[in-house]
C-alpha positions as CSV (number, residue, x, y, z in Angstrom):
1,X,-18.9,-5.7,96.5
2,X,-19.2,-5.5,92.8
3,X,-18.9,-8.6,90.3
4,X,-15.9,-7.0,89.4
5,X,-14.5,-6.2,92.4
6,X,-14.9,-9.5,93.9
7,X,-13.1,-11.1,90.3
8,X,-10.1,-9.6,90.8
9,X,-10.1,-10.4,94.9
10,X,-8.0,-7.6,95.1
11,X,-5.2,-9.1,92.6
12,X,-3.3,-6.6,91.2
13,X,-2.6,-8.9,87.6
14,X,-7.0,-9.5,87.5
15,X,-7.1,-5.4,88.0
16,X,-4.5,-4.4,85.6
17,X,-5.8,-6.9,83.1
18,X,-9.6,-4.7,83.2
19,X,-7.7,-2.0,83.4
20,X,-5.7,-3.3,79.9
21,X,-9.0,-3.5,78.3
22,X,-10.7,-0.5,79.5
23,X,-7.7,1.4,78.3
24,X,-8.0,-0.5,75.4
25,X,-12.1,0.7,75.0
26,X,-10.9,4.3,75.8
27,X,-8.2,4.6,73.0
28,X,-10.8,3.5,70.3
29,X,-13.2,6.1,71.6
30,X,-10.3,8.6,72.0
31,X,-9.3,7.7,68.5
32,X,-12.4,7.5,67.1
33,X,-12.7,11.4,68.2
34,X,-9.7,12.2,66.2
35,X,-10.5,10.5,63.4
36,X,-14.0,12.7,63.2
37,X,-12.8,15.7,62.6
38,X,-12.3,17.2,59.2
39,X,-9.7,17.2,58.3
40,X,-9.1,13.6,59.9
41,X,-6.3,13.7,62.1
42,X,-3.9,10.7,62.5
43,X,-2.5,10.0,65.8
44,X,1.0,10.9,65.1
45,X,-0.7,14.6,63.5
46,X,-2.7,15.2,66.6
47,X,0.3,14.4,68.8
48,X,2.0,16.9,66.8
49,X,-0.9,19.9,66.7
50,X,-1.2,19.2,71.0
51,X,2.9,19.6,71.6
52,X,2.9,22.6,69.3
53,X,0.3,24.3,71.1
54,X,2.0,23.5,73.9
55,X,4.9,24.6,73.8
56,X,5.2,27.9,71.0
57,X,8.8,27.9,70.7
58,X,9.1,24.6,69.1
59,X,11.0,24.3,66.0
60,X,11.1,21.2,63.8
61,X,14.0,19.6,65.4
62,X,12.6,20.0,68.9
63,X,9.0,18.6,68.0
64,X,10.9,15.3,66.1
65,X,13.1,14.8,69.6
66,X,9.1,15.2,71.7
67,X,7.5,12.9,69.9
68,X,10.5,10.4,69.1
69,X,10.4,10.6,65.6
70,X,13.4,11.3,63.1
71,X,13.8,14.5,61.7
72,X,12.6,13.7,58.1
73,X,9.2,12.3,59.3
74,X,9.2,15.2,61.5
75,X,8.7,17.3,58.5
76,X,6.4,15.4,56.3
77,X,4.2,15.7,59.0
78,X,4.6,18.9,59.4
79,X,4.5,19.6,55.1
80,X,0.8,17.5,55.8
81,X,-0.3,19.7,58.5
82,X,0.6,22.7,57.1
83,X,-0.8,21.8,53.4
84,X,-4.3,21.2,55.9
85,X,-3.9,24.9,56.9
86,X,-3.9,23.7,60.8
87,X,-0.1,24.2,61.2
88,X,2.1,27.3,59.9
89,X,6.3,27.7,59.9
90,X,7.3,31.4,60.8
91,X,10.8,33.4,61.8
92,X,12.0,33.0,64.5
93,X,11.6,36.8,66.2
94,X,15.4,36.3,67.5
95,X,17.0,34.2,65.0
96,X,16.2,34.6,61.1
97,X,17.7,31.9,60.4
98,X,15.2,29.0,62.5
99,X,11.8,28.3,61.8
100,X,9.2,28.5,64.7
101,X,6.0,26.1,64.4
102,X,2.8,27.6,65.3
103,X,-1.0,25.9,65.2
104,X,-3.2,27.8,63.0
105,X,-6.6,29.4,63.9
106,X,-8.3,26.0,61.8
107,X,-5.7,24.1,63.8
108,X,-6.8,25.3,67.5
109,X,-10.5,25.0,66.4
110,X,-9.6,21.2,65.2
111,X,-7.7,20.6,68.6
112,X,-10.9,22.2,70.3
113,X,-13.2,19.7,68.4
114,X,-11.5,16.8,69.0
115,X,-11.8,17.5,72.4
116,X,-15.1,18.3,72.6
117,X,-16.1,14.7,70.5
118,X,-14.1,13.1,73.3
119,X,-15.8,14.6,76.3
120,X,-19.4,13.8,74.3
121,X,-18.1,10.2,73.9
122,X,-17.3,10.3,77.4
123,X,-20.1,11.5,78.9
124,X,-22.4,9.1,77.0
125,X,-20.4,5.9,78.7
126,X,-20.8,8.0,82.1
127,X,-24.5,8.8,81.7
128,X,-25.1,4.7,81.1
129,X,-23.3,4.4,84.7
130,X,-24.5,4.6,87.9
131,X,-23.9,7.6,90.3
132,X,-22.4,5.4,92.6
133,X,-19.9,3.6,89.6
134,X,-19.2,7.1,88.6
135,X,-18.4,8.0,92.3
136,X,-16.7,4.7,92.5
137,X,-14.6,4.8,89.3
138,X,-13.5,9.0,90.4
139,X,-11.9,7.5,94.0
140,X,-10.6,4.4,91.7
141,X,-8.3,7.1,89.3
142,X,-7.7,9.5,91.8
143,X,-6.0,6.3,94.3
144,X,-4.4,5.7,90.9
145,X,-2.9,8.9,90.2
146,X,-1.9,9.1,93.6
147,X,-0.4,5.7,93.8
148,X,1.7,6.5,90.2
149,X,2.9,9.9,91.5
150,X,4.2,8.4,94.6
151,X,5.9,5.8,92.5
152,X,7.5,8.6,90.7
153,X,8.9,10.4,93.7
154,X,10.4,7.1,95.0
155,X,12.2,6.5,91.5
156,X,13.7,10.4,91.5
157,X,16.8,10.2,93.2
């Protein structure tokens, strides 16, 4: 049994404080990935670029209600992302009258590097791993991913 493993004793408070701070190493690498690009991306504008290309038929008001923003700041974001030349505001093809948001060419290449900087950054803290930590940590998140769906089912009524 690992150091680790035998700190927490199987506690679920010792585990979810590790995991706290290994969530906590992961979002400055995740960030830092973000950050790298040029143009730098802010949270909130890469949040914005990933639901766009996500979902094409967004419009301003429905990418403010998915990422839980008001409308205003909704739109300076999306006046920033478009002055960068990642993000673009066209017709609507069956209503004049609304505005669709779609990611630019620039914009899917930025969403493309970010995610390629994160993978690198990833593998890096993989590669100082052992096999058998990286085949230990893979049955660790899938019993987690597991465990959270099932949660989910039980709270849908």
């Amino acid at each position: 049994m690992t150091e680790a493993a035998e700190e927490t004793g199987g506690r679920p408070t010792a585990l979810a404080r590790q995991l706290a701070d290994a969530v906590d190493n992961l979002v400055t690498l995740w960030t830092a990935a973000a950050e790298a690009v040029t143009p730098r991306l802010s949270t909130h504008q890469l949040k914005a670029l990933t639901a766009v290309r996500r979902r094409s038929e967004l419009n301003l008001t429905a990418l403010a209600e998915t990422l839980g923003i008001a409308l205003p700041a909704a739109s300076r974001l999306c006046d920033r992302l478009e002055a960068a030349g990642l993000l673009e505001r066209v017709p609507h093809p069956r209503d004049r009258r609304e505005l669709q948001l779609r990611v630019t060419a620039h914009g899917r290449r930025a969403l493309a590097e970010v995610a390629e900087r994160r993978s690198e950054s990833l593998a890096v803290v993989f590669a100082a791993m052992t096999p058998a930590q990286r085949a230990s940590l893979a049955e660790g998140l899938h019993a987690f991913r597991q465990a959270r769906t099932a949660e989910e089912d039980q709270e849908q009524p």
